[in-house]
C-alpha positions as a printed Julia matrix, in Angstrom:
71×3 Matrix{Float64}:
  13.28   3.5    24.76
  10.41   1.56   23.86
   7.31   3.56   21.81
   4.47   1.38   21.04
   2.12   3.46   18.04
  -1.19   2.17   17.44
  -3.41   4.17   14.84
  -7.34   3.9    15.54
  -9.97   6.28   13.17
 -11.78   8.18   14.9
 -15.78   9.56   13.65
 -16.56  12.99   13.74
 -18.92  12.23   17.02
 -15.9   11.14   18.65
 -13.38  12.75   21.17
  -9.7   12.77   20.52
  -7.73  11.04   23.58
  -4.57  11.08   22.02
  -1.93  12.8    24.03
   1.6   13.99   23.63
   4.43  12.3    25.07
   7.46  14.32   25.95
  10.66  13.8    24.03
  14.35  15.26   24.7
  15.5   16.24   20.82
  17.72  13.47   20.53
  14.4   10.56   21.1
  13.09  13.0    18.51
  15.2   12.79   16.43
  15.77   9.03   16.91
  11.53   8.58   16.02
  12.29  10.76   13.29
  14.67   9.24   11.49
  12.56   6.08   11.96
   9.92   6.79   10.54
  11.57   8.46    7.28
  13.41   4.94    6.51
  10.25   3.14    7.31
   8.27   5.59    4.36
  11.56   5.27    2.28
  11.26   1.27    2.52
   7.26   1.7     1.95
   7.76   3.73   -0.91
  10.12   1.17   -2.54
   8.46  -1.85   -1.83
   5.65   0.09   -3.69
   8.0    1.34   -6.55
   9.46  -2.37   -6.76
   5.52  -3.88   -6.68
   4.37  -2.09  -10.04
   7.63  -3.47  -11.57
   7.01  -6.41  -10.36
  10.31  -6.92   -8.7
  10.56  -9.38   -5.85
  13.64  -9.32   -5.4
  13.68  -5.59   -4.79
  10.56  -5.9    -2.68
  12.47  -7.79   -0.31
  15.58  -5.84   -0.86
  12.97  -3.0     0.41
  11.73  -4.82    3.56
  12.77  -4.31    6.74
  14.6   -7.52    8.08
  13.14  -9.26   11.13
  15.03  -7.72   13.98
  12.81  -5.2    13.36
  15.46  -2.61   12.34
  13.73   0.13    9.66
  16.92   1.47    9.06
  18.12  -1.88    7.11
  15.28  -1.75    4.62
């Protein structure tokens, strides 16, 4: 499955064209758990940046396969 996100703002003037794609629960679930260890890596690159901890910040990072579950 390939899901491409792209985040635009949007003014008050304008209309909403977003649109919901259809998932079975288990692509849910699979976006889901995603996006949690992509917030969990955020929020400890973040943690490890007022420390001033490289070497956590790249513990933190997610490797360049692309995998969010790594970091």
């Amino acid at each position: 499955m390939s899901l491409l996100l792209i985040s635009i703002s949007a003014t008050a003037g304008e209309i909403d064209t977003r649109r919901s794609l259809p998932m079975n629960e288990m692509q849910r679930d699979h976006i889901l758990t995603e996006m949690r260890a992509l917030l969990a890596g955020t929020q400890g690159i973040l943690s490890a940046l007022t420390r001033e901890d490289m070497a956590s910040v790249a513990d933190h990072a997610p490797s360049r396969d692309g995998d969010a579950s790594q970091g």
